[in-house]
C-alpha positions as CSV (number, residue, x, y, z in Angstrom):
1,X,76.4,25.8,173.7
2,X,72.6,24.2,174.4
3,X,72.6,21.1,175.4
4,X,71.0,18.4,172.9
5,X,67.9,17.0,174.6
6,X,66.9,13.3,174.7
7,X,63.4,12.3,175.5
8,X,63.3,9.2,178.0
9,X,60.8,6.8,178.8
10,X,59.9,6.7,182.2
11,X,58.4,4.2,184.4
12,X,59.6,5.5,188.1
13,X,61.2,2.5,188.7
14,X,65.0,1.5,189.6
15,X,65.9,1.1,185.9
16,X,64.6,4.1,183.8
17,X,65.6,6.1,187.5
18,X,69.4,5.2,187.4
19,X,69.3,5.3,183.4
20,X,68.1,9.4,183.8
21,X,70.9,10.0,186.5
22,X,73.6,8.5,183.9
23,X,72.3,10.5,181.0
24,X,72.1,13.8,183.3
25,X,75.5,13.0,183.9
26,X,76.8,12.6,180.4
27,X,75.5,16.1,179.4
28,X,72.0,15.5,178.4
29,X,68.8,17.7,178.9
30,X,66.0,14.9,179.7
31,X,62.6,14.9,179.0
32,X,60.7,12.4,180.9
33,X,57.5,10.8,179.0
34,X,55.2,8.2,180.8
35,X,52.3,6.4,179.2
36,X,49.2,6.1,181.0
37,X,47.5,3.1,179.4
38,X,44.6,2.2,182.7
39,X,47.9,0.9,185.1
40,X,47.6,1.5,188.7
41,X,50.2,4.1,188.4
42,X,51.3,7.2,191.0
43,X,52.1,9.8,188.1
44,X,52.6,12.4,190.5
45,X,55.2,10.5,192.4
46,X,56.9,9.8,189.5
47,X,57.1,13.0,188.6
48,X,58.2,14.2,192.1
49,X,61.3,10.8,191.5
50,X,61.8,12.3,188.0
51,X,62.0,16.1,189.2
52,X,64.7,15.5,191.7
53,X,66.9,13.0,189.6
54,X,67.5,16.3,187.3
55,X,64.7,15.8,184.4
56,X,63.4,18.8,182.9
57,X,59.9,17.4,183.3
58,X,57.6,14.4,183.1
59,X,54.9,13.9,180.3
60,X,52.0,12.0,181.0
61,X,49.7,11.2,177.8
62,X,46.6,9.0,178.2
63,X,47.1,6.3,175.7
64,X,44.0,4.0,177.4
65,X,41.7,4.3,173.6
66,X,45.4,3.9,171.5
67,X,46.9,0.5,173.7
68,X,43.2,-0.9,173.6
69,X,42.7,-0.5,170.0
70,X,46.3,-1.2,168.2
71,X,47.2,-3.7,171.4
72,X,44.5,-5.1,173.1
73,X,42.4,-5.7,170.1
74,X,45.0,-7.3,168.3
75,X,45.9,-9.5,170.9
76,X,42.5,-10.7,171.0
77,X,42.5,-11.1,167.6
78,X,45.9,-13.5,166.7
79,X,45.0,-15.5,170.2
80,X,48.6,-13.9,171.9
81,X,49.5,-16.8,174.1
82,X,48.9,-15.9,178.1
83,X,52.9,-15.3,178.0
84,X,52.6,-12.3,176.4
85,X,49.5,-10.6,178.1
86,X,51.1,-8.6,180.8
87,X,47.9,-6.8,181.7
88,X,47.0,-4.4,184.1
89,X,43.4,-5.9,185.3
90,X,43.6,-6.8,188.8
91,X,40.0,-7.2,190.3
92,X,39.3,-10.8,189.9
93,X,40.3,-14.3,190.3
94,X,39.7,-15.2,186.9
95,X,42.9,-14.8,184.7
96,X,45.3,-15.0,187.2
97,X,48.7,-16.0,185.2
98,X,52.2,-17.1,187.0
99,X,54.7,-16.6,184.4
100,X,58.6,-17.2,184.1
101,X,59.6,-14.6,181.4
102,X,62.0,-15.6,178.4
103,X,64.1,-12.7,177.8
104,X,65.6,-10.8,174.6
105,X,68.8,-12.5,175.2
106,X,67.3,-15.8,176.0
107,X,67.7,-15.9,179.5
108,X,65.3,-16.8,182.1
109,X,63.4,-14.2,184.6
110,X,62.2,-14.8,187.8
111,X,58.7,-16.0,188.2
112,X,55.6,-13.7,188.7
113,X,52.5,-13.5,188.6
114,X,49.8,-11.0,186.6
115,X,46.3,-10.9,187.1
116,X,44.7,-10.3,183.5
117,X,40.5,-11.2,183.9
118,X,39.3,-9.2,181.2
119,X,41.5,-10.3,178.1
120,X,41.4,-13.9,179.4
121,X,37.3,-13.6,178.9
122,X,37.9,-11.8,175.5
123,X,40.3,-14.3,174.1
124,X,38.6,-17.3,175.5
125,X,35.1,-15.9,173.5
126,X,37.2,-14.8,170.6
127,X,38.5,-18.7,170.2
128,X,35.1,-20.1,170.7
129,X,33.9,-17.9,167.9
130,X,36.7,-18.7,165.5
131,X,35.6,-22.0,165.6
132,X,32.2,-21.3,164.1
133,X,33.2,-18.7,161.9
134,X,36.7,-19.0,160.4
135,X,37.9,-21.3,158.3
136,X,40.1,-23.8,159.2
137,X,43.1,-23.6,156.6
138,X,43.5,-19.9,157.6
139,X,43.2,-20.3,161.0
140,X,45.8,-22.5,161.0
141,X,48.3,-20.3,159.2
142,X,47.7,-17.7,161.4
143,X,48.7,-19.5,164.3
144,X,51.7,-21.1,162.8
145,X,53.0,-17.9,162.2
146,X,51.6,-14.6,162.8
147,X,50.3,-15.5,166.0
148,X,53.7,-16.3,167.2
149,X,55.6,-14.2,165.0
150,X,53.6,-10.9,166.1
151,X,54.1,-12.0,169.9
152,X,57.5,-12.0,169.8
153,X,57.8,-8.7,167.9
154,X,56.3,-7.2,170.8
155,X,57.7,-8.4,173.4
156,X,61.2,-7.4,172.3
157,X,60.4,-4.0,171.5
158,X,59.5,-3.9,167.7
159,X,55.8,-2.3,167.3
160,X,57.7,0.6,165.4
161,X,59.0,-2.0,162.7
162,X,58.3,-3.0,159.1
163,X,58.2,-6.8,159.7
164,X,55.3,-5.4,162.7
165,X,53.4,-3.8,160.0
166,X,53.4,-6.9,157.2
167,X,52.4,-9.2,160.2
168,X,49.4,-7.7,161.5
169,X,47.8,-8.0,158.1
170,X,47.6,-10.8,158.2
171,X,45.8,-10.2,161.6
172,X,43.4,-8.1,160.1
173,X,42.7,-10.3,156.7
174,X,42.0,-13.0,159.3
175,X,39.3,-11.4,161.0
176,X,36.9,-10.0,157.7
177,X,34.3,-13.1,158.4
178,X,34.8,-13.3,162.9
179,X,31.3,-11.4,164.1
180,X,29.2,-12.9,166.5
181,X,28.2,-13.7,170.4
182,X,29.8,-15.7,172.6
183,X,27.8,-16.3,175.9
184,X,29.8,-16.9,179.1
185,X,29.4,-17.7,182.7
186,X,31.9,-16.6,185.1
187,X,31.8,-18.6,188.5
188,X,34.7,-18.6,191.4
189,X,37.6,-18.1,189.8
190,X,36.3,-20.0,186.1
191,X,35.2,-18.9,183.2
192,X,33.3,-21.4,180.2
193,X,31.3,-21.4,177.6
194,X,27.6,-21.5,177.2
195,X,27.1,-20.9,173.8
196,X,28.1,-19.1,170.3
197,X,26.2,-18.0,167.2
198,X,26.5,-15.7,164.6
199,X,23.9,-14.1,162.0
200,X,26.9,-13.0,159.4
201,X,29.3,-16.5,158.9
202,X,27.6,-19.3,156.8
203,X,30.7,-22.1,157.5
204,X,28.7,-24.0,159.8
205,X,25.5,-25.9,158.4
206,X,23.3,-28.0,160.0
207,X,22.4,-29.8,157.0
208,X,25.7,-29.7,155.6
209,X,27.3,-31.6,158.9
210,X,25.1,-34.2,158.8
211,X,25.7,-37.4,156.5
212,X,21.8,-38.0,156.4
213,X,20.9,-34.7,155.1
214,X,23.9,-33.9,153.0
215,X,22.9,-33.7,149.2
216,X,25.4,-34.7,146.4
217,X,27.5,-37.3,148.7
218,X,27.7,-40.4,148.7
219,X,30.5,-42.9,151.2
220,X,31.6,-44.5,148.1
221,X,33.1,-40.3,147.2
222,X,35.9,-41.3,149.9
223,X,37.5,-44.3,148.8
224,X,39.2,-42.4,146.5
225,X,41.0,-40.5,149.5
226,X,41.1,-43.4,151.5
227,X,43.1,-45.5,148.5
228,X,45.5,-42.6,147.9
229,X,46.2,-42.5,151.4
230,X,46.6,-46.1,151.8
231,X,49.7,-45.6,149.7
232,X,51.7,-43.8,151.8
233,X,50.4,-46.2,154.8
234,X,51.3,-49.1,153.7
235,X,54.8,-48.6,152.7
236,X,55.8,-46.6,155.5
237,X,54.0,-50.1,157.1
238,X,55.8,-52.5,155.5
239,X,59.2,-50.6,156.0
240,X,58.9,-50.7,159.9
241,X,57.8,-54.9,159.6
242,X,61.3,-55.2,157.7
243,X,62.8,-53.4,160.8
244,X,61.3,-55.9,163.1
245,X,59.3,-53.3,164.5
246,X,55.5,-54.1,165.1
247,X,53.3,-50.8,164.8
248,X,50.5,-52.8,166.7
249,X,52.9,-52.7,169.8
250,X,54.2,-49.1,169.0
């Protein structure tokens, strides 16, 4: 009777090593499959490790063009914390991340740190130019939720998920108006931020941000605000004088 076949994913290391010696020895055929996405990797090592566990074989598939374009991309484009980066760049100073890891489970891993220059550039122009051309109100909600929300799936193994799918449009509905060019300079270690524009995105208007130029407004258009809010101001005011508390002091 053949043996059913289970296809493993295989980094070389300790773990994936002893889990292919435990499934050899509960009955299975193994195929070994290892992603080459730009790491600093010995594939022919790993093969060699994987060859004399027992594995039938190891599959390498270059996956650089499909991790920068469904990962990297999208990364850059919901502002993924640092936390979540764990890049393979490791020629520079700039982008150099210690992290303490929070598990699935909730536990805490030990300390390391990654060295990520080129998506710590990327992001840091992507945020600059979100601030000239997105608008505020979605911004927001993106980074309340999908920012985080997408993280996380990630991280604990969920890219091959509906809830990963209905996320990441929100992603890419978020982006539609972010086109432009972000100059940098990158000096010992730093990078900042020169300068931004964009030809496409009309949000920002000289005219429009400034009070002497600004047609159709007048000051006396806010008091209405200002009143409405005054409401809410002064009772919450008056309820902390009651309490003997004094907000001046606060």
């Amino acid at each position: 009777m053949a043996k059913e076949k289970v296809c493993l994913a295989y980094s070389g290391g300790l773990d994936t090593s002893v889990i292919l010696a435990w499934l050899i020895e509960q009955g299975y055929d193994v195929v070994c499959f290892l992603a080459d996405e730009g790491q600093v990797e010995d594939f022919k090592e790993a093969e060699r490790k994987a060859l004399a566990i027992g594995a039938l074989k190891l599959v390498v598939a270059d996956l650089k063009r499909e991790f920068v374009d469904q990962l990297y991309f999208r990364a850059i484009q919901c502002n993924v914390p640092q936390f979540a980066m764990l890049l393979q760049d490791r020629n520079s100073c700039i982008g150099c991340i210690g992290i303490a890891e929070n598990c699935f489970i909730d536990l805490k891993s030990v300390s390391f740190s990654i060295d990520s220059p080129a998506m710590t550039i990327l992001r840091l122009a992507h945020i600059d130019l979100e601030g000239l051309t997105l608008d505020r109100e979605v911004r927001a909600l993106r980074d309340q939720f999908v920012t985080f929300t997408w993280s996380k799936l990630l991280y604990n193994g969920l890219y091959f998920s509906p809830e990963r799918r209905y996320v990441e449009t929100g992603i890419l509905a978020s982006q539609d108006d972010v086109n432009g060019q972000v100059r940098l300079r990158c000096y010992k270690g730093s990078v900042n931020v020169l300068g931004r524009r964009s030809e496409t995105s009309k949000l920002y208007s000289p005219e429009q941000s400034s009070m002497d130029s600004l047609k159709d407004f007048q000051p006396t258009d806010t008091t209405g605000l200002i009143a409405t809010q005054a409401i809410r101001l002064k009772a919450y005011g008056h309820a902390e004088a009651e309490a003997g508390i004094d907000l001046s002091k606060s």
